[in-house]
N, C-alpha and C positions, 0 to 999 in steps of 0.2 A: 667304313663304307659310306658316310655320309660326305664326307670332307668332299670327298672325288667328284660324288654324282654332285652335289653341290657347286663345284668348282666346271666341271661338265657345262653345267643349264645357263651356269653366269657365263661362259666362255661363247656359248652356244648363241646365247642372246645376243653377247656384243657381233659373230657371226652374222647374223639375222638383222641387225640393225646395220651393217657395215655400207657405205654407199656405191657397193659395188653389186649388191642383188638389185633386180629391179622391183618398183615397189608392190606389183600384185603379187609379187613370191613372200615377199618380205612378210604382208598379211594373212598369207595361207601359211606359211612357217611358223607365224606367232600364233597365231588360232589354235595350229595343230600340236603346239608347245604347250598352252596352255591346257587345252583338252586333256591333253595325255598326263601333263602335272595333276590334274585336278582330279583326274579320272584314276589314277596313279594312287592315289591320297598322298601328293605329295614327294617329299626325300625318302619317309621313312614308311611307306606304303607298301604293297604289295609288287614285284618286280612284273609278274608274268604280264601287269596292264601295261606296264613302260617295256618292255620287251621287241615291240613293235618297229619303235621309231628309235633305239637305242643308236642303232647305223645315223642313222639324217642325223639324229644330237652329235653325235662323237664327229661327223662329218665339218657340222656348222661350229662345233667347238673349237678343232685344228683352224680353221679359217678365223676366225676369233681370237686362238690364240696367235695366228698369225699375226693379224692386224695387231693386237697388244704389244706385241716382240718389234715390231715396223715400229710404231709409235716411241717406245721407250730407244730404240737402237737409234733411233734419230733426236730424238733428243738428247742422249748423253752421250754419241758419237761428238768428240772432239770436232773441230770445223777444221779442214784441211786447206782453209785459205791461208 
């Protein structure tokens, strides 16, 4: 259970930092990432406090993992010139 949520927050962050949010979202997503981590106790805290905002993470993680997969695909995509 920790791997995932783990892998989740980092996914979620790059998400959040991506240059496609604009930047007052950007600040209210990180605010509210950090709140709920901390509020959370964390990975290994209690779930019902991260409960909330589990949708918005899992939302900004696919988008993050998007961008991940875009960046690595273009880079080791062969050049078709």
């Amino acid at each position: 259970m920790l791997a995932p949520l783990l892998m989740i927050y980092v996914l979620a962050l790059f998400g959040v930092l991506a240059p496609t949010l604009h930047r007052e979202h950007r600040w209210l997503f990180i605010i509210l990432m950090v709140y709920f981590v901390l509020i959370s106790g964390g990975i290994t805290g209690y779930s019902r406090f991260r409960l909330p905002l589990v949708p918005i993470f899992s939302i900004l993680a696919a988008h993050g993992a998007n961008i991940v997969y875009e960046k690595l695909r273009l880079r080791w995509r062969p050049s078709l010139r």
